[in-house]
Backbone as a ProteinNet text record, in pm:
[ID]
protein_1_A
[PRIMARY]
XXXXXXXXXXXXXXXXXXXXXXXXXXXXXXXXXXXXXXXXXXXXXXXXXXXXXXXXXXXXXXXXXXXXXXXXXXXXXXXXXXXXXXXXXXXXXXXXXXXXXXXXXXXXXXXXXXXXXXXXXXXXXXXXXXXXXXXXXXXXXXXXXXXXXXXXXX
[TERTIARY]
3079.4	3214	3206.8	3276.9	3252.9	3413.1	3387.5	3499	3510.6	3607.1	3644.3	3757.3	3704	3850.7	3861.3	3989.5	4035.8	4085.2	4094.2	4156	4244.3	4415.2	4474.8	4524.9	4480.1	4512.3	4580.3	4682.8	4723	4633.2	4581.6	4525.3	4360.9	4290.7	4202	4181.6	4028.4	4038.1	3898.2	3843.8	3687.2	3677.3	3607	3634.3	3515.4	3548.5	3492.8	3353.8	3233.5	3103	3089	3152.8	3155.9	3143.5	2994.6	2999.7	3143.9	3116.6	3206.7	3417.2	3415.3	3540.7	3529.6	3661	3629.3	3807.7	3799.8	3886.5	3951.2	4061.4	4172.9	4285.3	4290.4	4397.3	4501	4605.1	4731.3	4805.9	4902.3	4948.4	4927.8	4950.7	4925.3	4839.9	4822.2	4772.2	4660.6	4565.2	4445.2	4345.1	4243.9	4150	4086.7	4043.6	3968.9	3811.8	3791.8	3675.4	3646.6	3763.7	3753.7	3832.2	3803.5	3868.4	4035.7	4111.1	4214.8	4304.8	4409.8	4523.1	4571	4502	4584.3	4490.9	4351.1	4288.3	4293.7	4263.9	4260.9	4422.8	4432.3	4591.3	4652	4750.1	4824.3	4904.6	4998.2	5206.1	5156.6	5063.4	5035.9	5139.6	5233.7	5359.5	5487	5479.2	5611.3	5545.2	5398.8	5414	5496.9	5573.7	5678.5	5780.3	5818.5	5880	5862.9	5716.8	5649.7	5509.7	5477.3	5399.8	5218.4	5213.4	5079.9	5077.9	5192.2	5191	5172.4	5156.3	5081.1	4902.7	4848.7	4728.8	4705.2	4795.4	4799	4814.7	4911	4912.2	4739.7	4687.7	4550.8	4420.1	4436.2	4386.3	4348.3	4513.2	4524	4451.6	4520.3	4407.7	4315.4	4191	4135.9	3963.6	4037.2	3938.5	3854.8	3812.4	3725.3	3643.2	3547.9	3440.2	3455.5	3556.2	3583.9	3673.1	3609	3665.1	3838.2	3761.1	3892.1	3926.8	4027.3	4066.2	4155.3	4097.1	4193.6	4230.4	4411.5	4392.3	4437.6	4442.4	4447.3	4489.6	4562.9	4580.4	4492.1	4492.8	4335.3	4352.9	4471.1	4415.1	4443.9	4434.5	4441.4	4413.5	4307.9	4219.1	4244.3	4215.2	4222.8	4038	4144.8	3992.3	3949.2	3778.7	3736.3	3684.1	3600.6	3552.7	3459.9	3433.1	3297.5	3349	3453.9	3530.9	3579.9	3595.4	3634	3607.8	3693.8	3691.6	3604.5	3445.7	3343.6	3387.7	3352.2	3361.2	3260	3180.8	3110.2	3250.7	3307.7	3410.6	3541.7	3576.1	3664.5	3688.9	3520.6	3489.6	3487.6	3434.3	3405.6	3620.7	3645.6	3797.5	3864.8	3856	3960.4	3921.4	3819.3	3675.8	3854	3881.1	3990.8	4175.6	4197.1	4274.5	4343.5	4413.9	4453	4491	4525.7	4567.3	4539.7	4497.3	4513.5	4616.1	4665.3	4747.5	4737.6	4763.5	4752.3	4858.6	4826.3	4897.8	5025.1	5144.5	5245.7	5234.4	5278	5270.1	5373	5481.9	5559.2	5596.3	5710	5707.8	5753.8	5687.3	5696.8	5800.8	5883.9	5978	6092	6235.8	6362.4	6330.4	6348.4	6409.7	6441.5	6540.9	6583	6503.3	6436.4	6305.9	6216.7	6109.7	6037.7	6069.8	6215.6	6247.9	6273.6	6308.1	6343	6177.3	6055.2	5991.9	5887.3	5877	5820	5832.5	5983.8	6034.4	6100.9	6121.9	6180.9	6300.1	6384.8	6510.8	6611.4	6565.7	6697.4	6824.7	6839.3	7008.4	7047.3	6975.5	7005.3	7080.5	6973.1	7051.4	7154.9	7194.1	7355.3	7414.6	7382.8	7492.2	7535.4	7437.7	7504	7578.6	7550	7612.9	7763.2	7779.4	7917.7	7990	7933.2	8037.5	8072.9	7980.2	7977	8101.6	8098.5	8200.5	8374.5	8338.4	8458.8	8506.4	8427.6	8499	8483.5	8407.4	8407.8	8362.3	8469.4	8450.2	8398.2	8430.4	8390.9	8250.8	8189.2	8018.2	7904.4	8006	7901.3	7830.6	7887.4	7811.6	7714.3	7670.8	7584.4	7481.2	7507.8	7468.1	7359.3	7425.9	7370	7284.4	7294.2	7219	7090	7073.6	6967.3	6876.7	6975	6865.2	6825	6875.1	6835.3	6717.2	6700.2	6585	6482.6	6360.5	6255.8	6211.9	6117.3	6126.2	6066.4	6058.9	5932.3	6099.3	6146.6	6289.2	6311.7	6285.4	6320.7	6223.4
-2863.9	-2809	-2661.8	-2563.9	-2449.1	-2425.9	-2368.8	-2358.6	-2133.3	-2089.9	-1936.4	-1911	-1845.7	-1784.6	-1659.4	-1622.5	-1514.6	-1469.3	-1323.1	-1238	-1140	-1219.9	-1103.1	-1001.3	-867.1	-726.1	-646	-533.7	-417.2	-288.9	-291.4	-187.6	-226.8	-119.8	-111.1	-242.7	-272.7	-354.4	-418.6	-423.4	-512.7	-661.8	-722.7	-817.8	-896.8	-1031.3	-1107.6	-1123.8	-1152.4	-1124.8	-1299.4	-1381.8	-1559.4	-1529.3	-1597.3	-1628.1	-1686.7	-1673.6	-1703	-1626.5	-1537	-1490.4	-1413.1	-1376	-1236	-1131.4	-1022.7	-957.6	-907	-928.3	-948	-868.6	-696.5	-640.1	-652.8	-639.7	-683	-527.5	-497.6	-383.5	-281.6	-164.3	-27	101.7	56.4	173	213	264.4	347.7	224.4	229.1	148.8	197.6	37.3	6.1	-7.7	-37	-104.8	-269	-289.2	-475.9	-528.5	-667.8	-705.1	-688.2	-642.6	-567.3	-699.6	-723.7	-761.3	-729.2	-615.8	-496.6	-510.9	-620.2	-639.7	-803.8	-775.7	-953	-936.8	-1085.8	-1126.8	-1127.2	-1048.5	-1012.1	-945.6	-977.4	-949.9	-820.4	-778.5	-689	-574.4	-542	-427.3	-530.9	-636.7	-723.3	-687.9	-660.1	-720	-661.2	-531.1	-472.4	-582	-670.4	-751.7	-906.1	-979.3	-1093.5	-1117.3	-991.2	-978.5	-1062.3	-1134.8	-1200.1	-1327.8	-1338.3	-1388	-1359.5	-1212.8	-1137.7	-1154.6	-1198.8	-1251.5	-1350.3	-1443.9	-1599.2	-1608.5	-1543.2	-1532	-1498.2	-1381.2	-1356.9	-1427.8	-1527.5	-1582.2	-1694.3	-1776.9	-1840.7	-1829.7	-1691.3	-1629.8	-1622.7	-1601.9	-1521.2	-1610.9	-1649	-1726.9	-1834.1	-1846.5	-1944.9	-2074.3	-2025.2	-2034	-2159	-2139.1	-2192.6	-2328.4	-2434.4	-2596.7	-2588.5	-2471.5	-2497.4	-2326.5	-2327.4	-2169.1	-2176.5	-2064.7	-2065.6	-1944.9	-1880.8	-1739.9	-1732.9	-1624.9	-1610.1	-1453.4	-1461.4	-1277.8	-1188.8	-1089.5	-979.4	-977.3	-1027.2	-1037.4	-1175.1	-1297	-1424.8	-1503.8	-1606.5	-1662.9	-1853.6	-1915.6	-2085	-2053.1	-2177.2	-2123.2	-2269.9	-2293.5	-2422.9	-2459.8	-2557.7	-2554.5	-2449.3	-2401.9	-2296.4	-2194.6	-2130.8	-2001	-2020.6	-1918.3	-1902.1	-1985.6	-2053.4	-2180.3	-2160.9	-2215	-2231	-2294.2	-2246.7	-2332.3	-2493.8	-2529.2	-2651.1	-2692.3	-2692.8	-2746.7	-2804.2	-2681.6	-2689.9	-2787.3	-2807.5	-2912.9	-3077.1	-3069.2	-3209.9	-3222.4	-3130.1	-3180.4	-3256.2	-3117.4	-3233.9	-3336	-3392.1	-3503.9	-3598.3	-3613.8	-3679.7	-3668.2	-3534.4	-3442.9	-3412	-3385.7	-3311.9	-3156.2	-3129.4	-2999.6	-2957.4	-2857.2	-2785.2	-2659.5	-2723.8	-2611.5	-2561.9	-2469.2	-2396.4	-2498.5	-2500.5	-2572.9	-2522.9	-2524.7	-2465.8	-2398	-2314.9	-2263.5	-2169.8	-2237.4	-2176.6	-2032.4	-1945.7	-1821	-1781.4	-1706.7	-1681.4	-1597.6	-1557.8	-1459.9	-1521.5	-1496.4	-1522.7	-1448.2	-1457.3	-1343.5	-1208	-1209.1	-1071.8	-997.1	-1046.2	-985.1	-975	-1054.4	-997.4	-879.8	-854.4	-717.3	-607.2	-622.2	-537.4	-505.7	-563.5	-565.5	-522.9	-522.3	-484.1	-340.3	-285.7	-237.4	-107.1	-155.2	-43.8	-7.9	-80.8	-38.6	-135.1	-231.7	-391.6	-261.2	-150.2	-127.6	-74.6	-88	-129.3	-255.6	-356.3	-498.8	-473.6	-457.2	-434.3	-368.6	-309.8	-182.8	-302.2	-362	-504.6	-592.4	-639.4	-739.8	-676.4	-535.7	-488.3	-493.3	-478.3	-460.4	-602.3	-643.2	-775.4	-842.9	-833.6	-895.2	-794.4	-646.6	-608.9	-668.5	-652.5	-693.6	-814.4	-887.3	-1061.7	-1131.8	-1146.8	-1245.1	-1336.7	-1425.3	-1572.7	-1585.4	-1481.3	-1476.7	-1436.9	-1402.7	-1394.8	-1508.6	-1612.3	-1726.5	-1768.4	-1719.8	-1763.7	-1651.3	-1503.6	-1384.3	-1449.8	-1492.9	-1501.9	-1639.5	-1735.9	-1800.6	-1797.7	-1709.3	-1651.2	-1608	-1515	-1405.9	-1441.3	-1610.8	-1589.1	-1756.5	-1809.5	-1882.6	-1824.8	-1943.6	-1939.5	-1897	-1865.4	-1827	-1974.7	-1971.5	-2097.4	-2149.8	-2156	-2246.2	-2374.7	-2299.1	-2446.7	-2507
-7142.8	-7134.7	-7175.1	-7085.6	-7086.2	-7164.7	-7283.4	-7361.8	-7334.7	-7358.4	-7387.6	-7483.3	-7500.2	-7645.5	-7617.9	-7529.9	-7539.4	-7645.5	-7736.5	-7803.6	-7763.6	-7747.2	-7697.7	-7799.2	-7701.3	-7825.4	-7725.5	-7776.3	-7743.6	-7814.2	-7940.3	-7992.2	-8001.3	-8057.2	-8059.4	-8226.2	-8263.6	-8332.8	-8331.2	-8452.2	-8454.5	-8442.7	-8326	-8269.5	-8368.4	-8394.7	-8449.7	-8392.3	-8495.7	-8440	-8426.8	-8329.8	-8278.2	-8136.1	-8135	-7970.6	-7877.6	-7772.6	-7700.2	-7692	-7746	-7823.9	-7720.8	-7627.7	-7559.4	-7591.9	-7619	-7617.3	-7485	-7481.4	-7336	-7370.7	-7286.5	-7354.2	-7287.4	-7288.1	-7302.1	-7248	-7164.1	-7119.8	-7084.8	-7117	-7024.6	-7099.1	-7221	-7310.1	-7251.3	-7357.8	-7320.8	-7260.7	-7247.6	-7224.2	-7305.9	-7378.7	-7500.1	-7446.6	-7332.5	-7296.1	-7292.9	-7274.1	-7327.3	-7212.1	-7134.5	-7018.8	-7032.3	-6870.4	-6882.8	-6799.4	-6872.7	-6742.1	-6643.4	-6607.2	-6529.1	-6363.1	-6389.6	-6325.6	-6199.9	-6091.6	-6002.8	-6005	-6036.9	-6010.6	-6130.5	-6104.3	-6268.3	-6283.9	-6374.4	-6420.8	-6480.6	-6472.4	-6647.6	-6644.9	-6537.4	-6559.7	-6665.6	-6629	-6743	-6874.1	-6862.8	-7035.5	-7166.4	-7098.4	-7223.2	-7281.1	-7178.5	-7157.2	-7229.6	-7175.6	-7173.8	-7282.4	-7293.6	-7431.8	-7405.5	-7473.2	-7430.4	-7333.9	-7299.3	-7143.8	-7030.7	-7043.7	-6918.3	-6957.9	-7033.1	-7080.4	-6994.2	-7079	-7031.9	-6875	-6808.9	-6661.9	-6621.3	-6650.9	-6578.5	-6656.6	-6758.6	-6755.7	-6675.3	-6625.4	-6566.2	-6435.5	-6370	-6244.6	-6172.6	-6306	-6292.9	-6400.9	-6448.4	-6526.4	-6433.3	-6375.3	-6269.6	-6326.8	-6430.5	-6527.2	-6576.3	-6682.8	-6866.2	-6809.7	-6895.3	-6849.3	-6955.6	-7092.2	-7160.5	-7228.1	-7205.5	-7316.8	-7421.8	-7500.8	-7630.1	-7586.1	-7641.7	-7775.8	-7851.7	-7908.8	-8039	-8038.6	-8112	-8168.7	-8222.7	-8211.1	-8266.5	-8425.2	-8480	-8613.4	-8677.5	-8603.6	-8668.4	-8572.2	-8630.8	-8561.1	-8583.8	-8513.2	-8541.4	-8663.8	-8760.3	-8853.6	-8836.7	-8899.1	-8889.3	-9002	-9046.1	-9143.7	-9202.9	-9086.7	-9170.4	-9111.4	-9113.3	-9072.7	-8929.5	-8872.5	-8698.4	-8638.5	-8571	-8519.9	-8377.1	-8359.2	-8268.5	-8167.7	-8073.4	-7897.8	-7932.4	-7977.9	-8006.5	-8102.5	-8207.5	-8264.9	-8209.6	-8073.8	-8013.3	-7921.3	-7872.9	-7782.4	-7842.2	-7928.7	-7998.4	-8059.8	-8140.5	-8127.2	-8025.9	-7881.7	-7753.4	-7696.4	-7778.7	-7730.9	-7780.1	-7904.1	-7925.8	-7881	-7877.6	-7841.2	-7731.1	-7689.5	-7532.7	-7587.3	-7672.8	-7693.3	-7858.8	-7915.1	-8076.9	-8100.6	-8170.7	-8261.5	-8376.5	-8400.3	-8558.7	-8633.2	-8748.9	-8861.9	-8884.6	-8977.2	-8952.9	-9109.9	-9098.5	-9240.9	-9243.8	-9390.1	-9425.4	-9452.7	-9386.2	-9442.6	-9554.2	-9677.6	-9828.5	-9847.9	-9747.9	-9692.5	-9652.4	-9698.6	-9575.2	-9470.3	-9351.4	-9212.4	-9273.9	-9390.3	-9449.1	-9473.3	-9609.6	-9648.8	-9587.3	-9489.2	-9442.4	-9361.9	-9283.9	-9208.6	-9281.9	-9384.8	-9495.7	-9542	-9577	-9624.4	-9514.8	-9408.4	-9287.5	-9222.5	-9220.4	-9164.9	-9302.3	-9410.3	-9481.6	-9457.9	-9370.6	-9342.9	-9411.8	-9479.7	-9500.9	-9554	-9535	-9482.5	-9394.1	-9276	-9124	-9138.9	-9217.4	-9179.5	-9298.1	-9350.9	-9457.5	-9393.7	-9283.1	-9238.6	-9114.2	-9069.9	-8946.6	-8997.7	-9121.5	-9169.3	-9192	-9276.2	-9267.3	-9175.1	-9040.8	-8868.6	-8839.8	-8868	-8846.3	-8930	-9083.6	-9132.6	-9063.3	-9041.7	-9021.4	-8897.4	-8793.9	-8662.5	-8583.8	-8692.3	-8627.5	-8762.7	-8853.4	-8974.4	-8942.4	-8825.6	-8803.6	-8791.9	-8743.7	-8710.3	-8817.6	-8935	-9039.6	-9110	-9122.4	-9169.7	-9091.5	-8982.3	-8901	-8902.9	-8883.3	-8881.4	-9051.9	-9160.5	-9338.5	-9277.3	-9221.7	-9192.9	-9150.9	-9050.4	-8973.3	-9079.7	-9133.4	-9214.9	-9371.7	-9398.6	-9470.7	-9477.4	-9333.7	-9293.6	-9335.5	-9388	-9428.5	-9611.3	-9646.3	-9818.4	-9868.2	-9977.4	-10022.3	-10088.4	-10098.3	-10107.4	-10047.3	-9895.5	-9815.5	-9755
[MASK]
++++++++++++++++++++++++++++++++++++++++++++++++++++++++++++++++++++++++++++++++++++++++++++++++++++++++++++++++++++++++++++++++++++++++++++++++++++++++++

């Protein structure tokens, strides 16, 4: 079984030294030197839009080869027991399997905070929440809902 693990990236970035891993860039920037979406059959003008589904589209494509594919983001990887999750691991898994997913792991963050905490602006979001309460009271309990999903609380 011919397994591949694409790495979809927009930026530049040191690619994990695991056989079989290939870096797959993603939109219109510079060329990195690493296989392009922009190549064969491929959305790669949506991806402002569609993001690493213009990946997934020319993978789909274009990939001939590989019995199975992964990806993964350029900075987080499916891990295994002995680090970066191996194409031999991957294989003996869907031996049981039809499909793998990453585990779910809680965010240590509400919605608020991490944008606030990301972004440096959380009074952008106080300045929304104000319009919000002035010119549609009814939508703020939902607006405080949103933002305040996730956090080791719940």
């Amino acid at each position: 079984m011919k397994v591949t693990n694409y790495i979809i990236t927009h930026k530049a970035f040191t690619p994990p030294n695991v056989p079989d891993y290939k870096p797959l860039q993603v939109g219109s920037g510079p060329d990195l030197g690493w296989l392009r979406d922009n190549t064969g059959d491929e959305i790669s003008a949506k991806n402002p839009n569609w993001c690493e589904l213009t990946g997934l589209y020319w993978i789909w494509k274009n990939d001939h080869d590989s019995d199975v594919v992964s990806i993964s983001h350029y900075r987080r990887y499916f891990q295994g027991k002995k680090g970066i999750l191996r194409s031999e691991e991957i294989a003996r898994l869907l031996a049981d399997h039809d499909v793998l997913l990453a585990e779910f792991e809680p965010y240590k963050e509400t919605v608020y905070q991490q944008y606030a905490n990301e972004s440096g602006f959380a009074k952008d979001l106080d300045n929304v929440r104000a319009i919000i309460e002035k010119q549609d009271p009814d939508a703020l309990a939902a607006f405080d809902s949103v933002m305040n999903q996730g956090g080791l609380c719940q």
